[in-house]
N, C-alpha and C positions, 0 to 999 in steps of 0.2 A: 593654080588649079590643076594643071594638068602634072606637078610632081606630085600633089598630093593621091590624085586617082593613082597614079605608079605607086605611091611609095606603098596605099592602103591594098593594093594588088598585089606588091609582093611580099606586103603582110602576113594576108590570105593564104598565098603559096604556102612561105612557110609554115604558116598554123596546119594547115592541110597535112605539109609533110612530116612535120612532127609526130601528127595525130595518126598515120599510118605508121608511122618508126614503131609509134605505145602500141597501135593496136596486133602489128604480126609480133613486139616484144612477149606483149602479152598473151596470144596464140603459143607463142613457142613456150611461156610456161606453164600453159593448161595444158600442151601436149607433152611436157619432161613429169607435171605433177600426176598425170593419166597413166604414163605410160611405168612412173613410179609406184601407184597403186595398183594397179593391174598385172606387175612384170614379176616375177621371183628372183631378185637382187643375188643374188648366186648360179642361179644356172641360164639364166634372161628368157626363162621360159614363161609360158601362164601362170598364173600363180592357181590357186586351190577356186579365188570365191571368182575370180574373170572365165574360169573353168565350168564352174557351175552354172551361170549363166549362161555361157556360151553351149553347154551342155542342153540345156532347158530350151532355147532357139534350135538347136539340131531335133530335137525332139517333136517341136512341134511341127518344123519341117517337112520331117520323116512321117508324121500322122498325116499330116496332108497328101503327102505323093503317095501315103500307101505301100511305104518299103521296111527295108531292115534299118535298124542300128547296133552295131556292136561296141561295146564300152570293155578294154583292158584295162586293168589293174596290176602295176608291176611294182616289184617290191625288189633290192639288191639283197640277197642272197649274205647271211653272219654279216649283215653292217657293223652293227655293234660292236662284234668284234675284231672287227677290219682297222674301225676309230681304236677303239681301245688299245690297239698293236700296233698300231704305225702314226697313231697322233689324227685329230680332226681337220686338218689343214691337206694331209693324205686324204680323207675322206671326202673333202672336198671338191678335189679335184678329179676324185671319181664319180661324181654327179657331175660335176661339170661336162667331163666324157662321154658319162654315159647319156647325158641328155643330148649333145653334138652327133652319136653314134645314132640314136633314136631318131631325132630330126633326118637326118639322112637317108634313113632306111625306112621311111613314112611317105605319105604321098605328100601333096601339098593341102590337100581339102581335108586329111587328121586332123583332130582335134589332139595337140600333145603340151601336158601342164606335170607343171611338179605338184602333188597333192600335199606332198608334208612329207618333212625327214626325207628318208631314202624310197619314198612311194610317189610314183607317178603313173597318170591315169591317161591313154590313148581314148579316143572316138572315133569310129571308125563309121562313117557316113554311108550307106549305102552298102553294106557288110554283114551277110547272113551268118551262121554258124558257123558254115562249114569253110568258110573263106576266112575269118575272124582266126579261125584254129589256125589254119595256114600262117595266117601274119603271124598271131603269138609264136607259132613253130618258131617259124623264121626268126624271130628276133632272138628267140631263147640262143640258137645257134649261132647268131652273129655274135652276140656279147660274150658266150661262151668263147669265140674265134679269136676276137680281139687278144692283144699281147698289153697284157697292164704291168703296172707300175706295183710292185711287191710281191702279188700274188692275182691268182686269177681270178677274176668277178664274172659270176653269175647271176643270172635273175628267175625270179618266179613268178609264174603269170594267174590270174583270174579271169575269166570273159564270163559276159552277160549280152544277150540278145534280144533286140526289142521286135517284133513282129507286129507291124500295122497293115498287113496285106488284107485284114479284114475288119472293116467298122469297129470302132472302139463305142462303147454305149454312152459311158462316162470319159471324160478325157479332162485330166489337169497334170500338166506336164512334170509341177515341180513333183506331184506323184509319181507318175513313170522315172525322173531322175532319183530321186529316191530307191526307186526298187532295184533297179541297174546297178548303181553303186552297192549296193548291198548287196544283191547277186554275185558283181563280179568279188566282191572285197572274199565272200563265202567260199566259193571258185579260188580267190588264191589261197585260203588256208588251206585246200584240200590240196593244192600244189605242195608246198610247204610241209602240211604235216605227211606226204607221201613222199619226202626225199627232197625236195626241191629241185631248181636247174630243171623245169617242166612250164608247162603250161594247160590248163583245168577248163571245160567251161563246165558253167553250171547247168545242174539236172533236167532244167527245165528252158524252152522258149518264150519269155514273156510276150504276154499280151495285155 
């Protein structure tokens, strides 16, 4: 009687511990499968749509407290022809840099995601115009500073400013990320079609 109470106890035990072995196995694959759809497999940055999201949260954020948001838009400077002349595997690892160079010279509360190709999109939480233009400065000069691998990389910027200092009437956010993104994206053409190696913000302060 009393081995069988033992044996059925550490029956138990074990069933229990197996059951916790599956269940953090199985944690650790919802957080490699998470962290695979969410992550840009080349540079281990954001990707574009964990971007937009997380974009859309800073937004409403920002509506609430009543503050700034500034959103960059940066683009590397003849990619195209950077791949085209020194092969995609070169080119890669100039996102890969330039993404490592960015992280570094960002805060930690940024928002920094690869958008696509050679375009990656800053958030900058809490970041009025005239402070946003400064970052953009800033970065433009960093990347310009750095000592690369063939030839020199530059970038070109677009900024977009969201202004909630005063009551929004209507408010849906994935509008406001909408307008931003399109702001800045308009903002960097005018970098671009002005020469490049700059940085633009656009004409207006959104509300």
């Amino acid at each position: 009687m009393i081995y069988a109470i033992a044996r059925d106890i550490t029956e138990i035990v074990e069933s229990n511990r197996k059951l916790n072995q599956l269940a953090a196995e199985l944690k650790d694959a919802n957080d490699k499968l998470f962290e695979q759809a969410s992550t840009d497999p080349l540079t281990k940055l954001k990707n574009r749509r964990t971007s937009n999201e997380e974009l859309n949260d800073l937004i409403v954020h920002t509506n609430k407290k009543r503050g700034f948001l500034s959103l960059l838009m940066i683009d590397v400077d003849h990619f195209k022809t950077y791949n085209d002349q020194f092969g995609h595997p070169a080119g890669d690892q100039v996102l890969i840099r330039l993404a490592s160079v960015l992280t570094y010279a960002l805060r930690v509360s940024d928002l920094l995601a690869r958008f696509g190709g050679e375009e990656f999109v800053v958030a900058l939480p809490e970041t009025g115009e005239y402070k946003a233009i400064e970052v953009a400065d800033r970065l433009v000069v960093t990347i310009q500073k750095e000592t690369w691998e063939n030839r020199p990389i530059t970038i070109s910027v677009g900024i977009a400013t969201l202004d909630f200092s005063l009551p929004v009437s209507t408010f849906r956010d994935t509008d406001f990320s909408t307008r931003i993104v399109e702001e800045a994206d308009r903002a960097l053409y005018r970098s671009k079609a002005n020469g490049r190696n700059q940085a633009t913000h656009c004409s207006q302060i959104l509300l």
